[in-house]
C-alpha positions in Angstrom: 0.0 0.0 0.0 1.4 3.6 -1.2 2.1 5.7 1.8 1.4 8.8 -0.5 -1.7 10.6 -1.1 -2.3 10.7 -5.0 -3.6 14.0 -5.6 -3.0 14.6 -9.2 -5.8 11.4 -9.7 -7.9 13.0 -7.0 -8.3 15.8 -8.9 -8.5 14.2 -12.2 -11.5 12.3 -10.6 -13.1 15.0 -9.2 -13.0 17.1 -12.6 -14.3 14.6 -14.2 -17.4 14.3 -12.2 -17.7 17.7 -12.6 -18.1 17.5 -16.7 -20.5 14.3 -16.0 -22.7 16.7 -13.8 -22.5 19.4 -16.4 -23.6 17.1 -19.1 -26.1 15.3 -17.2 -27.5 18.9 -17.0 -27.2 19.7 -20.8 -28.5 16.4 -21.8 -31.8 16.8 -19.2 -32.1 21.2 -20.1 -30.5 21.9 -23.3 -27.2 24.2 -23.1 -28.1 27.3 -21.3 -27.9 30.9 -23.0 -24.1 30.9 -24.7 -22.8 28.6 -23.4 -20.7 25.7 -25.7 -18.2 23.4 -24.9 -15.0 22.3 -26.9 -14.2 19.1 -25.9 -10.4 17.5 -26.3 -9.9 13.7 -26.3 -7.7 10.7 -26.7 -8.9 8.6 -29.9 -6.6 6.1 -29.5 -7.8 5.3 -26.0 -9.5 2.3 -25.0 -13.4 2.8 -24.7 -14.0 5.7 -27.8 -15.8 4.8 -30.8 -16.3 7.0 -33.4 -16.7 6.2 -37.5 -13.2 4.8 -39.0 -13.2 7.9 -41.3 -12.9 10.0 -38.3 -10.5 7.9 -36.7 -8.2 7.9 -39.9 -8.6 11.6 -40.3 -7.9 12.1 -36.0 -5.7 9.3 -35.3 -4.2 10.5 -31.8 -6.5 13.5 -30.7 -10.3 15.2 -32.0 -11.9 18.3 -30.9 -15.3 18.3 -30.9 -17.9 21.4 -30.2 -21.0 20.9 -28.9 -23.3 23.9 -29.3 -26.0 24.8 -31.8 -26.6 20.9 -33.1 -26.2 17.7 -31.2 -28.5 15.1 -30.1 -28.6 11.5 -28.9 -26.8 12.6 -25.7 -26.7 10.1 -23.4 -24.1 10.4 -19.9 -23.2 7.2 -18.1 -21.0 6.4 -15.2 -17.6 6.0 -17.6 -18.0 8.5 -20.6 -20.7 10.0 -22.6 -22.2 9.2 -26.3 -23.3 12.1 -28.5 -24.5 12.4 -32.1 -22.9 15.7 -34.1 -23.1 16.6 -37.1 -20.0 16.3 -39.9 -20.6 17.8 -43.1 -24.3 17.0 -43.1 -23.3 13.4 -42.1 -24.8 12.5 -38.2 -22.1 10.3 -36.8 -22.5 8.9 -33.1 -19.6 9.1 -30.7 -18.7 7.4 -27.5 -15.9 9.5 -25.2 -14.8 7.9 -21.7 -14.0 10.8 -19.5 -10.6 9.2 -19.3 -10.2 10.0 -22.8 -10.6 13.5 -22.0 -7.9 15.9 -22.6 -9.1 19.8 -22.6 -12.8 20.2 -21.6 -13.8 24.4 -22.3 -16.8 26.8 -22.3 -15.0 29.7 -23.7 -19.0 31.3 -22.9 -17.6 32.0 -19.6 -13.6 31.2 -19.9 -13.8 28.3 -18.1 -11.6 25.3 -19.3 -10.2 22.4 -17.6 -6.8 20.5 -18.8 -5.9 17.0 -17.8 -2.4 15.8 -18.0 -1.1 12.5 -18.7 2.1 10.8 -17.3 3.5 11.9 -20.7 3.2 15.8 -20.0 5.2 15.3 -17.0 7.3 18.3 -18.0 4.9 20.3 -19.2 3.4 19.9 -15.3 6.8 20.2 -13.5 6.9 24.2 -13.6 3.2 24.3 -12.1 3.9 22.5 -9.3 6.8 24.8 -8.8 4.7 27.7 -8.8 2.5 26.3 -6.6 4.7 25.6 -3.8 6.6 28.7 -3.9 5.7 29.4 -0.1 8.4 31.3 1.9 8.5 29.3 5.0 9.3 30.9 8.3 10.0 28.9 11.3 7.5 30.2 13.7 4.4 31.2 11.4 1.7 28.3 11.2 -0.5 30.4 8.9 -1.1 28.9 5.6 -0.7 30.9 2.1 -3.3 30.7 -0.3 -2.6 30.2 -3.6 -5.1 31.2 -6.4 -6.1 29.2 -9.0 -6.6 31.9 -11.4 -2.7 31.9 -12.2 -3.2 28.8 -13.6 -5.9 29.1 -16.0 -4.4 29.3 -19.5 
């Protein structure tokens, strides 16, 4: 048993429940006033099933935008389906929220990014950032650290 406290998939849980509660909303409302989401994922991970046109045309990553037409959209437990609309063509998609890479409503500049082992560097100066906290050997006060200076 690890003796650390895994954070990083803490938080990568945590968002992700946070997209499945906005889309459970979506799929039971409608999207609200402006707001539309660009959605970044993995194709090649295991679980996503979209038309092998769009797999040959996206082979590593696809963006796709939900906002003026979609249907057929279903949330579950592990990912969502959606229908959209290419060229005229409806095609039906499958996306586990692992497969998720960027999830962003640029209607209110909101946008969440999920790293993989593989963007370990890319995470590195981040954390650095983060834990830039001038320590002084009697003050037991924490610093807050805002989350806006992360947003890209």
């Amino acid at each position: 048993m690890s003796q650390d406290i895994d954070y990083g998939n803490l938080m990568h849980t945590a968002m992700r429940g946070l997209i499945k509660t906005v889309l459970t909303s979506v799929s039971e409302n409608g999207l609200p006033g402006a707001h539309h989401f660009f959605i970044t994922f993995d194709t090649r991970q295991d679980g996503v099933e979209l038309a092998n046109w769009l797999r040959d045309r996206y082979p590593e990553e696809m963006t796709i935008v939900m906002q003026h037409w979609f249907e057929n959209l279903e949330v579950g437990d592990d990912g969502f389906a959606i229908t959209l609309n290419f060229g005229d063509a409806p095609e039906p998609l499958y996306i586990p929220y692992g497969a998720i890479k960027t999830f962003v409503d640029p209607s209110v500049e909101f946008g969440l990014r999920f790293e993989s082992p593989d963007d370990e560097d890319e995470i590195e100066p981040i954390v650095e950032e983060a834990i830039e906290i001038e320590e002084e050997p009697d003050q037991h006060d924490a610093e807050v650290v805002s989350l806006d200076s992360f947003r890209k």
